[in-house]
C-alpha positions in Angstrom: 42.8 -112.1 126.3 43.0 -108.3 125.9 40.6 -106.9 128.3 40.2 -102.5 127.0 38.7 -102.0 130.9 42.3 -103.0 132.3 44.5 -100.5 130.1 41.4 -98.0 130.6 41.8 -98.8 134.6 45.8 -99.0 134.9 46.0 -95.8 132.6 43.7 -93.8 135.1 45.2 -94.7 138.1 48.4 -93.7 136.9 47.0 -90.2 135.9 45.6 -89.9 139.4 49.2 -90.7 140.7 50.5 -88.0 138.7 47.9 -85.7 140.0 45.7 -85.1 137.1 42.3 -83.7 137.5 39.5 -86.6 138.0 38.2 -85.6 134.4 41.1 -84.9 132.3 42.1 -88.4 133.6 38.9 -89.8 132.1 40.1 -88.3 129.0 43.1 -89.1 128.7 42.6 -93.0 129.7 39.7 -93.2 127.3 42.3 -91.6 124.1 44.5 -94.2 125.4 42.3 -97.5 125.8 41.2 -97.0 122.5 44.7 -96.5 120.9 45.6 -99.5 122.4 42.6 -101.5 121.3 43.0 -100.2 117.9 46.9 -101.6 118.3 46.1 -104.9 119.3 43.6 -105.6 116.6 46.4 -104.8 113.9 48.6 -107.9 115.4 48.6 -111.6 115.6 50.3 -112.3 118.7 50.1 -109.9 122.0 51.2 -110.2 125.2 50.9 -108.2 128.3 54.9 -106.8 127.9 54.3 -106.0 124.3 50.8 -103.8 125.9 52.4 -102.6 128.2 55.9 -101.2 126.0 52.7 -99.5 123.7 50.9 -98.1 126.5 54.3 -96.3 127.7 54.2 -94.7 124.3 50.7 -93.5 124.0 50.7 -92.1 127.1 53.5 -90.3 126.5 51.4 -88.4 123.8 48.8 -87.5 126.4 50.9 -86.9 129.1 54.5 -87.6 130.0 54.0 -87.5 134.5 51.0 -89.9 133.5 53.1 -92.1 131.6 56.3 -91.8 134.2 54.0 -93.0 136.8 52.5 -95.9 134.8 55.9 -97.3 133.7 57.6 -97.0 137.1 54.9 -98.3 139.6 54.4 -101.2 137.4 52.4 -103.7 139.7 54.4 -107.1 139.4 52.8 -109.3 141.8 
């Protein structure tokens, strides 16, 4: 189940990483979250790759360190 707080959470972190202020983090995580909400409500079948691969792209709108850090310290445990 697609949970917004997640992407929201994983796309703030990863601004953090790439040392982004505290509020332009916000920002940018909350353009995102709701990209990807809007994205998933236009498709039939999602799963956490196919997220993740779309995430990766939106970020790379907002910021490109932001998104470097989110596609590269993917948490695979």
């Amino acid at each position: 189940m697609f949970d917004e707080r997640k992407v929201y959470a994983s796309c703030y972190a990863a601004c953090l990483s790439a040392h982004i202020e505290h509020i332009t983090a916000e920002k940018i995580a909350d353009k995102v979250s709701k990209e990807i909400k809007k994205w998933v409500k236009n498709r039939k079948v999602v799963t956490s790759n196919h997220i993740f691969i779309q995430m990766v792209k939106v970020m790379k709108k907002h910021d490109k360190n932001a998104a470097f850090m989110y596609e590269t310290h993917r948490d695979i445990s």
